[in-house]
C-alpha positions as CSV (number, residue, x, y, z in Angstrom):
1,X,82.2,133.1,121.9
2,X,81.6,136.9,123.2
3,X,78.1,136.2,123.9
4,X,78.1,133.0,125.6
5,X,81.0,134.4,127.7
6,X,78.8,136.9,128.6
7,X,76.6,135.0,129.5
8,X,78.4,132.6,131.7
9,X,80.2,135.3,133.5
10,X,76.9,137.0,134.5
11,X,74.8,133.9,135.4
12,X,77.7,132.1,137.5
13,X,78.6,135.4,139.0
14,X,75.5,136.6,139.4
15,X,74.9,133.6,141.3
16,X,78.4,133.8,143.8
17,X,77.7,137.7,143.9
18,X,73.6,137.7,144.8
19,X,73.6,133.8,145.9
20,X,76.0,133.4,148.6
21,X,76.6,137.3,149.3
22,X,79.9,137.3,147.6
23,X,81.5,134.4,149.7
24,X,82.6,132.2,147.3
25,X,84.1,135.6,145.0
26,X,87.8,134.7,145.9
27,X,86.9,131.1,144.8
28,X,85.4,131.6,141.8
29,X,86.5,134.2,140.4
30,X,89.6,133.3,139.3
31,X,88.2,130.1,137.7
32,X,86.4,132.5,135.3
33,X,90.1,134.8,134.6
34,X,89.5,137.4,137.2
35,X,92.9,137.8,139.4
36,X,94.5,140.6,141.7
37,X,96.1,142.2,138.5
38,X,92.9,142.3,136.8
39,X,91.1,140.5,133.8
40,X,93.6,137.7,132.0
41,X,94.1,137.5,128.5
42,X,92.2,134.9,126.9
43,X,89.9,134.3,129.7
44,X,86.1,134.0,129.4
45,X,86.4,137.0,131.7
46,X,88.4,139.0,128.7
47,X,85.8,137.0,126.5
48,X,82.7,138.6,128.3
49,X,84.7,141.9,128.9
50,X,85.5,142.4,125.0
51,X,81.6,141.3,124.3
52,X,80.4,144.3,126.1
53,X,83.4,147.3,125.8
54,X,83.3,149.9,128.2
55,X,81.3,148.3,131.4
56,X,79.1,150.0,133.8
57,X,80.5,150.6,137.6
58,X,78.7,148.3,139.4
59,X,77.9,145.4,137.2
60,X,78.3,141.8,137.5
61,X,81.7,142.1,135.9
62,X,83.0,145.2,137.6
63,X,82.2,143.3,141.4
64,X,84.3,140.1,140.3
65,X,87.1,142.3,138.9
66,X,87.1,144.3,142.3
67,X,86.8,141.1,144.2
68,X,89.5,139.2,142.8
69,X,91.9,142.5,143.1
70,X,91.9,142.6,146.8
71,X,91.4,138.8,147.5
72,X,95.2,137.9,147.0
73,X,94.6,135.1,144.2
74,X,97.4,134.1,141.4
């Protein structure tokens, strides 16, 4: 499941990220497991996150994380 995690998180996130200039980030991103305390267990956001270990500052993941920590989501 690691890969296509991956692979969701960074094509539908790329998409709200790049697509709609992070507008939709609060919306979204806690659909894929991102919230304001971080990644959820058992989320394809943990799923993508354990895929790839330690992740890049910057990356597709790294933006939703940061997004969904100051958007005040559950």
């Amino acid at each position: 499941m690691g890969i296509l995690a991956a692979i969701a998180v960074n094509l539908i996130g790329g998409i709200v990220l790049y697509g709609t200039g992070g507008l939709l980030a609060p919306i979204v991103a806690p659909l894929l497991g991102f919230s304001s305390a971080g990644i959820a267990a058992g989320s394809v956001a943990a799923a993508a996150q354990a895929y790839y270990g330690n992740l890049v500052a910057g990356s597709i993941i790294s933006q939703l994380t940061a997004a969904a920590m100051v958007a005040p989501t559950p």
